[in-house]
C-alpha positions in Angstrom: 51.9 -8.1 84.4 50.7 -9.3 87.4 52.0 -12.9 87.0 49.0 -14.6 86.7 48.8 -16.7 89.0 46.0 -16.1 92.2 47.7 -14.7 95.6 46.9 -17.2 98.1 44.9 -17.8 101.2 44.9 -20.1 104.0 42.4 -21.9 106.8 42.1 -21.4 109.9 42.7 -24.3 112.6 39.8 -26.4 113.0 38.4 -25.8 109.2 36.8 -22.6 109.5 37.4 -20.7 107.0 39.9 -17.3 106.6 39.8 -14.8 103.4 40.5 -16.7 100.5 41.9 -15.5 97.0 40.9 -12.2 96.1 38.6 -13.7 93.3 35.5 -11.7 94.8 34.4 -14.7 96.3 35.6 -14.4 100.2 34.5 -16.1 103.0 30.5 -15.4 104.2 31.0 -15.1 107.7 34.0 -12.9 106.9 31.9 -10.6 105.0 28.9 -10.8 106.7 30.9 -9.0 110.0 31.1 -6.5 107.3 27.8 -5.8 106.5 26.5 -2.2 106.9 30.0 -0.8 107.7 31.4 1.9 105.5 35.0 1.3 104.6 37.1 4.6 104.1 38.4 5.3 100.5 41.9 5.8 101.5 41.9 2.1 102.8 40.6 0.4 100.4 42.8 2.5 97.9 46.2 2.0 100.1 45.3 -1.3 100.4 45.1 -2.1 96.6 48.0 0.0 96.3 50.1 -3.2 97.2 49.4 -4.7 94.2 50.8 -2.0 92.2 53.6 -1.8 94.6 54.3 -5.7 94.1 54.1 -5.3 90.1 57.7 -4.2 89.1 58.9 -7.7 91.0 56.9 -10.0 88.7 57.2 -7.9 85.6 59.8 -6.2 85.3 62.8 -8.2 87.4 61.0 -12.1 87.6 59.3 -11.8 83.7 60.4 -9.4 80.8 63.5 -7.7 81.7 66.0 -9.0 84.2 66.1 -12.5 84.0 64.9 -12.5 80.2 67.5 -9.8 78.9 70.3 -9.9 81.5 70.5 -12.9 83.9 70.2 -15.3 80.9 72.3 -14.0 78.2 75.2 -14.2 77.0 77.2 -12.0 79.4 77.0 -14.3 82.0 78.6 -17.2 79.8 82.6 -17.6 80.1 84.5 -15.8 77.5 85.4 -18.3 75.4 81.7 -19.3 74.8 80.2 -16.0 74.6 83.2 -15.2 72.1 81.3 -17.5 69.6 79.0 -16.3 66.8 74.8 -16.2 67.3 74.0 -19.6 66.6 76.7 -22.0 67.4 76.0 -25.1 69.4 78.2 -24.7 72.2 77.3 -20.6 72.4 73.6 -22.0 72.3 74.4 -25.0 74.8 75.3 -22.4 77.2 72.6 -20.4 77.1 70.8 -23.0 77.8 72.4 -24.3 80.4 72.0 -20.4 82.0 67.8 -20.9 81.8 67.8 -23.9 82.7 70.1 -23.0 85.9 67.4 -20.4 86.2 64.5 -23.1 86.1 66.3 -25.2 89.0 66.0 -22.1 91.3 62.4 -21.1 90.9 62.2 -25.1 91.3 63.7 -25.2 94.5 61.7 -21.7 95.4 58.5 -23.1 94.5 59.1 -26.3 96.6 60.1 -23.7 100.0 56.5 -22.2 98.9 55.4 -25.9 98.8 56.9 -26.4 102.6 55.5 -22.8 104.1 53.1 -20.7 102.1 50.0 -22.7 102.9 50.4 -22.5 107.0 51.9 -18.9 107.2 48.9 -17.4 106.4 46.8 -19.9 108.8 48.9 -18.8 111.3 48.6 -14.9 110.8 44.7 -15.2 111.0 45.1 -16.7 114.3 47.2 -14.4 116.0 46.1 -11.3 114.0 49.3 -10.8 111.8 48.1 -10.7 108.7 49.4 -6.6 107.9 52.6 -7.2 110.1 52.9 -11.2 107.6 52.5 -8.4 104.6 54.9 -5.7 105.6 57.9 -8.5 106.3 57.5 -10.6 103.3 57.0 -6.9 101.2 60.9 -6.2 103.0 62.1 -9.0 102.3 61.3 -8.9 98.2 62.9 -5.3 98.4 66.0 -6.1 100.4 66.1 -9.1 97.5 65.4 -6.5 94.5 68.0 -3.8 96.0 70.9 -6.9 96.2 70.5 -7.0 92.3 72.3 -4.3 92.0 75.1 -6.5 93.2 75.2 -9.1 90.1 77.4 -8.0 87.7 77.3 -9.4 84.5 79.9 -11.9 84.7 79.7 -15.9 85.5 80.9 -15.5 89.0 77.5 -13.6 89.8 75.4 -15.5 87.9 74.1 -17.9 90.7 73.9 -14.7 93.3 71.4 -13.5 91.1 69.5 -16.9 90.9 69.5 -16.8 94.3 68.4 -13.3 94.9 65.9 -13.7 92.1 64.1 -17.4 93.7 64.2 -16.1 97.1 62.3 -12.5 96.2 59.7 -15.4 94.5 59.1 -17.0 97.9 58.3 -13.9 100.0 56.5 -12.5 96.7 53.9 -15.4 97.8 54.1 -15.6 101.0 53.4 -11.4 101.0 50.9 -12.5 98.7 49.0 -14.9 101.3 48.5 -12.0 103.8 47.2 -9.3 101.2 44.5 -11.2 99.8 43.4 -12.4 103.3 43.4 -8.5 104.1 40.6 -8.1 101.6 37.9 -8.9 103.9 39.0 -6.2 105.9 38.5 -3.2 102.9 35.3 -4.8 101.3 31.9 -5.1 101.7 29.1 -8.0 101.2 28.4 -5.2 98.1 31.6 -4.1 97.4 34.5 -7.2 97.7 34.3 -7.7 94.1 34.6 -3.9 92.9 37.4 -3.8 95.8 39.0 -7.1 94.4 39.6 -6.2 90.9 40.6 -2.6 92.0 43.9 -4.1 93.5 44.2 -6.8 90.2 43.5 -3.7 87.7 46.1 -1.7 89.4 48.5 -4.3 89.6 47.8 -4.6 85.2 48.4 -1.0 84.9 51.5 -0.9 87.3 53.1 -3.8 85.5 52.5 -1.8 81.5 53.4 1.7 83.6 56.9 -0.2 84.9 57.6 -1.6 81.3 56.9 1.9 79.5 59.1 3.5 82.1 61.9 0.7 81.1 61.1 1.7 77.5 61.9 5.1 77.7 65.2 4.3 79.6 66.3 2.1 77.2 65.6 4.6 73.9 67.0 7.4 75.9 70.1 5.4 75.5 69.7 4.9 79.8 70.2 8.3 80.0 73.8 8.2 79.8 74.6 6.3 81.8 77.7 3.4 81.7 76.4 0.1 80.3 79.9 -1.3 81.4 79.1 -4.8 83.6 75.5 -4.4 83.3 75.0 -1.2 85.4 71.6 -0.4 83.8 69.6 -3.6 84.8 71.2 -3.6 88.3 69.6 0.3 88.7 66.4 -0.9 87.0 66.5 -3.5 89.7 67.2 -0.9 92.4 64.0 1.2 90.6 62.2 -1.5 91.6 62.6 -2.1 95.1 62.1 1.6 95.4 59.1 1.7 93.6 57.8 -1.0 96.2 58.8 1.1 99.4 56.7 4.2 98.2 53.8 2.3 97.2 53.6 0.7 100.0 53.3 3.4 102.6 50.0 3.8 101.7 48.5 0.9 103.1 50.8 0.8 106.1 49.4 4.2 107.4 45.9 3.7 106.1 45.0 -0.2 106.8 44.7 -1.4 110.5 46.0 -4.5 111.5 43.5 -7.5 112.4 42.7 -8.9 116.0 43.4 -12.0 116.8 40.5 -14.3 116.1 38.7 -14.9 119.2 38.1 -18.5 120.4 40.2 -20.1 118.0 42.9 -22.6 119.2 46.7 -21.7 118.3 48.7 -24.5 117.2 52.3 -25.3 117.1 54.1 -24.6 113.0 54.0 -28.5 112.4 50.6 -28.8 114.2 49.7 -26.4 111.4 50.3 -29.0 108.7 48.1 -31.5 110.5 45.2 -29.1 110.5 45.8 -28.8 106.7 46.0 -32.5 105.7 42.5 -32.7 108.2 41.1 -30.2 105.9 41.9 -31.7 102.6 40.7 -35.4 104.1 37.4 -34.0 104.6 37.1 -32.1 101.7 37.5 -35.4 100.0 35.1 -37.3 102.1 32.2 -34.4 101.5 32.6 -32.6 98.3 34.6 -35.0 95.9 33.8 -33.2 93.0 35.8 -30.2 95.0 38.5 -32.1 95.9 39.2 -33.2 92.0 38.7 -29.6 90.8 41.4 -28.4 93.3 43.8 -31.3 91.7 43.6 -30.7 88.4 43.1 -26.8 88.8 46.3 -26.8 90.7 48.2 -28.6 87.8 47.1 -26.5 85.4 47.3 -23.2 86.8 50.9 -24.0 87.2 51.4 -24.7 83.7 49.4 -20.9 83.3 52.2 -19.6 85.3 55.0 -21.1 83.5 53.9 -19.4 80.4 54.6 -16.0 82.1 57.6 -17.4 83.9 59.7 -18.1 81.3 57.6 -16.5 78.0 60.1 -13.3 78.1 63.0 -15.8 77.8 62.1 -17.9 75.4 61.3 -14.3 73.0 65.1 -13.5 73.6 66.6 -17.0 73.4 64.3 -18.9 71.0 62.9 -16.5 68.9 65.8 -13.5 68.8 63.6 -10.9 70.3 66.3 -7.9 70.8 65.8 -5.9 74.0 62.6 -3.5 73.1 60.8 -5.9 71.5 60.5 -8.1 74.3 59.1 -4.9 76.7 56.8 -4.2 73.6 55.4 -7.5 73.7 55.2 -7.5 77.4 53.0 -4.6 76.9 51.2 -6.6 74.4 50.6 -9.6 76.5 49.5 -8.0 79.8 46.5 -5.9 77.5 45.9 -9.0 75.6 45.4 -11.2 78.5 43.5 -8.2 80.7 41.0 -7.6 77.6 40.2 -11.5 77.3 39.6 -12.0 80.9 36.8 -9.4 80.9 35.2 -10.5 77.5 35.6 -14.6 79.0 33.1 -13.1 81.5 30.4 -13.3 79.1 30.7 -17.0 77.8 31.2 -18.2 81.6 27.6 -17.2 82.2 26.1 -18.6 78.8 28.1 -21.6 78.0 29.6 -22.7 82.0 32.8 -21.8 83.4 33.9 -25.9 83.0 33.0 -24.8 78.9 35.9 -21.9 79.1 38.4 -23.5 80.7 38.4 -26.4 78.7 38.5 -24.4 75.6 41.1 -22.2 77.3 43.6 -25.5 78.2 42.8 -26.6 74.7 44.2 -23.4 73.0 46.9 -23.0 75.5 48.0 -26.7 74.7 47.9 -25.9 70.5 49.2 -22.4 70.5 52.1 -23.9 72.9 52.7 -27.2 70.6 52.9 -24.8 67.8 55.5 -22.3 69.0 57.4 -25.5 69.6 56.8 -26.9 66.7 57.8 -23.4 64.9 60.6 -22.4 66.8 62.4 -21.9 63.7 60.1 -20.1 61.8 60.8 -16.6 62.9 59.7 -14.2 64.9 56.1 -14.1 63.9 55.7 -17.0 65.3 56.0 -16.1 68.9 53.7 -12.4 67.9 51.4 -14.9 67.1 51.4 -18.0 69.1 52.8 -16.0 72.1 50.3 -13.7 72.4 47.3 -16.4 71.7 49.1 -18.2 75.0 48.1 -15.0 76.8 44.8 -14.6 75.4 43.5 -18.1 76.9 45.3 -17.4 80.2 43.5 -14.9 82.1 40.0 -16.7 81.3 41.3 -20.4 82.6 42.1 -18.3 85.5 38.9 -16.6 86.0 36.4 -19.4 84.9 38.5 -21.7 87.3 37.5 -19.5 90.0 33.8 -19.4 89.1 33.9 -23.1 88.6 34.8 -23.9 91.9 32.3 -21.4 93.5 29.7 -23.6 91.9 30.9 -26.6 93.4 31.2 -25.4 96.4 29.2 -26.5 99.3 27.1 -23.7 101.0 28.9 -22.1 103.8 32.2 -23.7 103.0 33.6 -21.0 100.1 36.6 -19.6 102.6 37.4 -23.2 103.3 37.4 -23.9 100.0 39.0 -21.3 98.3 42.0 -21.6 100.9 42.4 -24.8 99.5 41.9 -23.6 96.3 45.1 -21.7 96.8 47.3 -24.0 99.2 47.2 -26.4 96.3 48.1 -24.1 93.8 50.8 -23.1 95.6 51.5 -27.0 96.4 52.3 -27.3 92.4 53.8 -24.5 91.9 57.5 -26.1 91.1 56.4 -28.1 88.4 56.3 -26.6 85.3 59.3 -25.0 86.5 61.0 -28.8 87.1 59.6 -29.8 83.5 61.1 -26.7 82.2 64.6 -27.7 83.7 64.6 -31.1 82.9 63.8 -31.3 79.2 66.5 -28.2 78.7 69.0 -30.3 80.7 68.0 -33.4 78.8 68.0 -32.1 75.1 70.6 -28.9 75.3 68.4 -26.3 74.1 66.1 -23.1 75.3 62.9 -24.3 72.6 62.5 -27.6 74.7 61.3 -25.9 77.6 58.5 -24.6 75.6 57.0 -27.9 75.5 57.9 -28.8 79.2 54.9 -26.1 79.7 52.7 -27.1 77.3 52.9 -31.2 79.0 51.9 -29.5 83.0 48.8 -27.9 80.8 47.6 -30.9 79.1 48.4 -33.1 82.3 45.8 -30.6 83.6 43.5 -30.6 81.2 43.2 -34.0 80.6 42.4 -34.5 84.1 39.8 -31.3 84.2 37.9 -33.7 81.1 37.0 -35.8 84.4 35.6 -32.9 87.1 32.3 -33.1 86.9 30.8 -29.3 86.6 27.3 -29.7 87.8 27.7 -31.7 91.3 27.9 -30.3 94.5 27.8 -31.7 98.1 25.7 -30.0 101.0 
């Protein structure tokens, strides 16, 4: 689906404020430029295109099929060990060793986003490279998709397609960055939030569309082709990149590029950084209530991301899930969580966004514990508990961005909701750091699970302390 985690946006030098996330709540003086203008269908459509375009990446190589059914199995494990029968400790020891090898590299990807994604962006709106930002980072994820081809399933290839896998994740988000900061340029004052979940409804659909197509393969017995040294993964891999070249071409013909911003001061790359931490001090001084939200959302949020990250693997490694019953369920999980992100809508406006998210964390939390606890139940278990993880993810994610629009001082929501996303992105190792650790520290796949389930509850337990009804002028 479309890993559910919020594409990012940045600010602009001096604390104005540039498009934030595409949440529907963008920048006013952004969208006030806007008013009265009539965007043309075929931009607005090419542009939320990208999203679609982007999809296969995150659900079909990063989530349900080639990391979860190829990378980490047991084809990659020396011959001796992958020799052994289902079930033996050292067989399972080296499974675990291969997720966890996989958790060290979207570690070490999410610390480069750490390092870069919250100034690239800051940088592209002051010199007007926000399409051109796009169109490089998009490259660069299909240059890393069409290398997959490349790992063949044995243990010499096995960090290659680590590797190839992390660094696709760090221009994922960085391509991110530039396409939600492109929103103000599609939308309206009356349209951004019809525009907005255009390009997150495509990306749902694109991400079910990609796994049915993967289905169909798979049943059709890949079409006869050899399944010798993985060859089928490596083309669906190839599929992908090539899906994200044609979709794409839309919104490089259609959308314009963005001037420059007049008047506003270019700085050097580390003189970007200082502008951030200026940002952040005085978002503390003025609106402290914002300033906790953005910590503990930040944790949290990561914790949400984790569950997609790694939820694929632990159906194949934990609970046994055989090849289509992992695609099923990550058909299952994208309608799940689309479905209870629209009806969370409803008790955001009666009982408070702060109301839903809490209640969110708190079943994310016990459905997570249990599929710990469970792990050897069967695989019920995970149909369960697995898909009540993705029914409380989308509405943490949706209330959290109502939340902070309530917080949110008037005529700060761009500055705001770049920070909003520069912190997410800020956390974005950790539950992929927990994840590694505890699998490195106990030997098996099932310890992960609760690595997640701790970044969740580190960030609910310190959402119980963000006050909901204060706001700072």
């Amino acid at each position: 689906m479309s890993t559910p985690t919020p594409h990012d946006a940045n600010l602009i030098p001096g604390g104005s404020a540039a498009a934030p996330a595409a949440t529907g709540a963008l920048a006013r003086v952004g969208l006030e430029l806007q008013e009265g203008k009539v965007i043309p269908r075929r931009q607005v459509i090419s542009w939320a295109l990208w999203d679609w375009a982007n999809q296969p990446f995150n659900t079909v190589v990063l989530t349900f099929i080639f990391t979860a059914l190829y990378l980490t199995t047991e084809v990659f494990l020396p011959d001796g060990l992958a020799s052994l029968p289902d079930g033996d400790a050292a067989k399972e020891a080296g499974l675990a060793e291969l997720a966890s090898g996989l958790g060290l590299g979207g570690t070490i990807a999410g610390l480069v986003i750490l390092l870069i994604a919250p100034i690239l962006g800051q940088r592209a709106d002051t010199s007007g490279g926000r399409k051109r930002g796009l169109l490089i980072a998009s490259a660069a994820v299909v240059v890393s998709m069409a290398l997959l081809f490349f790992v063949e399933a044995s243990p010499a290839y096995f960090v290659l397609g680590v590797a190839l896998v992390s660094i696709g994740s760090v221009f994922s988000e960085i391509a991110g960055v530039n396409y939600n900061a492109m929103l103000v340029q599609v939308s309206t004052p009356k349209t951004v939030g019809k525009v907005s979940g255009l390009g997150w409804g495509l990306g749902y659909i694109g991400g079910i569309l990609a796994l049915v197509l993967v289905v169909v393969a798979y049943s059709s017995d890949w079409f006869g082709l050899p399944q010798e040294e993985g060859l089928p993964f490596r083309l669906v891999a190839v599929g992908c990149a090539v899906w994200t070249v044609v979709f794409t071409i839309p919104l490089i013909l259609n959308v314009p590029e963005i001037a420059p911003a007049p008047g506003r001061e270019r700085v050097s790359f580390l003189g970007s950084y200082v502008v951030l931490v200026k940002d952040i001090v005085r978002i503390y001084r003025e609106a402290r209530p914002t300033f906790w939200f953005l910590l503990a959302s930040a944790v949290y949020r990561d914790g949400l991301a984790g569950v997609f990250a790694f939820g694929a693997i632990i159906a194949s490694l934990v609970f046994d899930f055989q090849f289509l019953e992992v695609v099923i369920f990550g058909i299952a999980a994208n309608l799940v969580a689309g479905i209870s992100t629209v009806i969370s809508g409803r008790f955001d406006d009666r009982f408070g966004p702060r109301a839903v998210i809490i209640t969110a964390l708190v079943g994310l939390v016990v459905a997570g514990t249990a599929t710990f606890l469970l792990h050897d139940a069967g695989k019920t278990t995970f149909w369960v508990f697995g898909l009540a993880l993705c029914l409380f993810v989308g509405p943490a994610q949706s209330a959290s961005r109502s939340l902070l629009m309530r917080l949110t001082p008037a005529g700060r929501e761009g500055e705001i909701f770049g920070l909003y996303a520069t912190t997410g992105r800020a956390a974005s190792f950790m539950s992929q750091a927990a994840w590694t650790i505890l699998i490195a520290i106990f030997g098996a796949v099932y310890w992960g699970i609760l690595g997640i389930v701790s970044i969740i509850l580190i960030g609910l337990v310190m959402m119980l302390f963000v006050s909901a009804g204060k706001k700072v002028s």
